[in-house]
C-alpha positions in Angstrom: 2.6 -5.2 1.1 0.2 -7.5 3.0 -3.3 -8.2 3.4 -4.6 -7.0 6.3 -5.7 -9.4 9.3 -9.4 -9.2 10.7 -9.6 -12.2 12.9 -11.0 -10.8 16.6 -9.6 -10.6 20.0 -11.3 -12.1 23.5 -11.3 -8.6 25.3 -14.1 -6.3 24.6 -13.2 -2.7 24.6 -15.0 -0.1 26.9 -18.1 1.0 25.6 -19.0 -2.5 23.2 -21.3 -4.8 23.6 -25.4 -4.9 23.6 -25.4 -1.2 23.4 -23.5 -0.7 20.3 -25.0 2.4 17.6 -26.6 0.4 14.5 -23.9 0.7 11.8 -24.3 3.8 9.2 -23.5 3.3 5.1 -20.0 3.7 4.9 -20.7 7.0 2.9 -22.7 8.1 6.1 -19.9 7.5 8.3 -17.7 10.9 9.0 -14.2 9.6 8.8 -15.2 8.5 5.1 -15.4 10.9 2.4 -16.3 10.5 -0.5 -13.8 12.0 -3.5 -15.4 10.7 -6.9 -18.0 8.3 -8.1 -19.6 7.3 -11.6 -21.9 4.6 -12.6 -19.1 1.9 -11.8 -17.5 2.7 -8.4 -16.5 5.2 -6.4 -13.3 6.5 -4.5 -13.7 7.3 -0.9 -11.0 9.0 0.9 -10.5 7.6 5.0 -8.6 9.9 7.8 -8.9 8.5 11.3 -6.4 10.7 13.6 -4.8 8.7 16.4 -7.1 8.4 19.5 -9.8 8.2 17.3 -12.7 5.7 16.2 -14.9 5.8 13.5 -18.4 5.0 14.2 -19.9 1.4 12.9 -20.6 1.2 9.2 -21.3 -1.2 6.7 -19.6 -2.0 3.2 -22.3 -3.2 1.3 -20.7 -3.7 -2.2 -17.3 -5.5 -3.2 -14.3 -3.0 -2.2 -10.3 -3.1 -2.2 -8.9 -0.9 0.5 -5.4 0.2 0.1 -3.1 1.9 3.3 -1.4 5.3 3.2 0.0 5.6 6.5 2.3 3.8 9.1 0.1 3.6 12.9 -1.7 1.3 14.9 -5.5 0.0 14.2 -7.8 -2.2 15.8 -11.2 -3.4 13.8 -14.2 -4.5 15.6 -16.4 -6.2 13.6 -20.8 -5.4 14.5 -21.6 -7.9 17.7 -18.2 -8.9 18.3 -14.8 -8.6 20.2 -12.4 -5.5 18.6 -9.7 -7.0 17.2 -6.0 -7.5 18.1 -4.1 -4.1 17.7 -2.5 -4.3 13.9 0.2 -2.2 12.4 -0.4 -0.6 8.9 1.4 0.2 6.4 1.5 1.7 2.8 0.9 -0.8 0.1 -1.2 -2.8 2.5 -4.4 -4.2 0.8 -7.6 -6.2 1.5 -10.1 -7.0 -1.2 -13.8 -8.1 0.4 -16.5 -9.4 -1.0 -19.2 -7.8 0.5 -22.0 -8.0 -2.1 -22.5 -11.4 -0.9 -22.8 -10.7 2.9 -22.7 -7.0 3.8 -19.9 -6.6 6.3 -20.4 -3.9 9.3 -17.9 -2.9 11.6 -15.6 0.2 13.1 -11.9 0.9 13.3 -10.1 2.3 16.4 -6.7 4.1 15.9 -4.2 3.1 18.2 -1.6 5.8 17.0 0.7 6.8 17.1 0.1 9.1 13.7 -3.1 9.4 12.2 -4.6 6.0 9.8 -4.9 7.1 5.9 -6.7 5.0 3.3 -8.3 4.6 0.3 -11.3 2.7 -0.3 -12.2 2.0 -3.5 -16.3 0.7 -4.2 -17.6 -1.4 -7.1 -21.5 -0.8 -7.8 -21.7 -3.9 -9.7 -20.3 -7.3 -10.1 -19.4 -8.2 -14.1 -20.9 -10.8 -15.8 -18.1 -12.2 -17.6 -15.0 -11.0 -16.0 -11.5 -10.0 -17.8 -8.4 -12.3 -17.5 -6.0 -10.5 -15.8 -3.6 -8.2 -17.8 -0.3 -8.5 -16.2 0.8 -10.7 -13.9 1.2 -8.6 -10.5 -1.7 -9.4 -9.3 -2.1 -9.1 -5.3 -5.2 -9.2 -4.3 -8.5 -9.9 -5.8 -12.8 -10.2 -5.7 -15.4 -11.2 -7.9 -15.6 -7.4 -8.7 -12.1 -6.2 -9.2 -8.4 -6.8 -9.7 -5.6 -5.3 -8.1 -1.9 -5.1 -9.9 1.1 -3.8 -7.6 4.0 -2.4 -9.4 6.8 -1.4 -6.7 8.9 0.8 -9.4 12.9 1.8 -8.0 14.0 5.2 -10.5 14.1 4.7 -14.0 12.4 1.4 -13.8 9.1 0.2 -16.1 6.3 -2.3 -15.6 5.8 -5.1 -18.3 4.3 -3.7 -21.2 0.4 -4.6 -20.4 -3.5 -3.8 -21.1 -6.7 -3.5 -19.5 -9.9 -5.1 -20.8 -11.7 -2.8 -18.7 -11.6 0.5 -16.5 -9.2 0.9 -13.7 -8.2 3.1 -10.4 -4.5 4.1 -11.0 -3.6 5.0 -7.1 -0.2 6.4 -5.9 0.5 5.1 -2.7 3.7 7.1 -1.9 5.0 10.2 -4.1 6.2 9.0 -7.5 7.1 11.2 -11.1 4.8 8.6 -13.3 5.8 8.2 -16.8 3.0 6.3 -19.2 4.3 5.3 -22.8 2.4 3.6 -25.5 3.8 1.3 -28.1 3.5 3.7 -30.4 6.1 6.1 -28.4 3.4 8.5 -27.0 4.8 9.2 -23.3 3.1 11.3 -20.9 4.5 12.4 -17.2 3.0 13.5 -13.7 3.6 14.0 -10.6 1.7 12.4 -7.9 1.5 12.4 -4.2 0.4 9.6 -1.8 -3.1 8.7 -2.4 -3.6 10.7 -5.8 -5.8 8.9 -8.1 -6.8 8.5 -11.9 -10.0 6.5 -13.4 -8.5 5.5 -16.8 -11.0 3.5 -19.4 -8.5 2.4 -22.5 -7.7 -0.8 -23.6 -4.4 0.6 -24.8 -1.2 -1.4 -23.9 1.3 0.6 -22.0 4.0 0.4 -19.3 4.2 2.3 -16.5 7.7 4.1 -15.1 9.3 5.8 -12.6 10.8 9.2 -13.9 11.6 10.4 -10.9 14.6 10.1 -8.2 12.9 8.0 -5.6 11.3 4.7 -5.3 7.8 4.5 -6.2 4.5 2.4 -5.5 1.5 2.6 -7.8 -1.7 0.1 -7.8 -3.7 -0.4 -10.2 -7.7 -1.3 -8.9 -9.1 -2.9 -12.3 -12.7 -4.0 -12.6 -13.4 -7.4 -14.0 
């Protein structure tokens, strides 16, 4: 897992410059859909197919984006250079704070197989944030908290809570087992890029009952 890098390169791609499209809302912009939202945040689902570019947008609240896929991207920020060609890779992460300066910009995909992501978006910032609840922490913004838990079979998290709702995201397959201290235990199956909102303050761990390594995040708000 690493953050991704968004520092820009000298060499302006065809097609940039003065005449660049003003920047849609990132729930405007095609390559973005939106899966689920409440009153809190919402998911939104991203599928750029090699060759492809999405079209200027701008991420106007606090948001933790999370990789799927294994290609080539370059990011352009709005009035500036694109960026240096970057490799992705599941489990990478990048937590913005873009309530305080809206940030606008497009992604080109190199290839060679198509960019997957999800994008999760917080509504509002808390006023008295949570400390965290286990100590995986990887990445972080005033809105929201982001645990890794890299799980090989038959291997558990720490036992650990949530003082407030949270994004469970799969980012390759994985057979989840959840067990309570009270030796309640539920399993699923999920695939890369499945998701559950969960709201309990129960302690649990987390497990892998299946026969392959798993990675699971887990987006909490403050």
């Amino acid at each position: 897992m690493k953050a991704r890098h968004l520092s820009p390169a000298a060499v302006l791609p065809a097609g940039s410059g003065s005449g660049q499209q003003p920047p849609v809302p990132v729930e405007q912009e095609p390559h973005h859909q939106v899966l689920w939202k409440n009153e809190f945040a919402e998911v939104i689902h991203v599928l750029l197919p090699a060759g492809e570019s999405t079209l200027f947008h701008t991420h106007s609240r606090d948001h933790v984006a999370v990789d799927l896929t294994h290609t080539t991207i370059a990011l352009q920020r709005l009035n500036e250079p694109e960026g240096q060609p970057e490799p992705t890779a599941p489990g990478n992460v990048s937590a913005r704070a873009n309530a305080d300066q809206p940030f606008s910009h497009r992604l080109r995909n190199l290839g060679p197989a198509t960019f997957e992501a999800i994008d999760v978006e917080f509504f509002q910032r808390p006023r008295h944030p949570a400390q965290p609840g286990a100590p995986a922490v990887v990445a972080e913004n005033p809105s929201a908290r982001v645990y890794q838990w890299s799980l090989t079979p038959g291997a558990a998290t720490t036992v650990h809570a949530h003082r407030h709702p949270y994004v469970l995201l799969a980012v390759t397959p994985v057979r989840l087992k959840t067990t309570t201290p009270d030796g309640n235990a539920s399993v699923e199956d999920f695939k890369a890029g499945d998701y559950r909102w969960v709201d309990t303050t129960v302690p649990h761990t987390l497990s892998n009952a299946g026969g392959a390594e798993g990675q699971i995040f887990e987006i909490e708000m403050k």
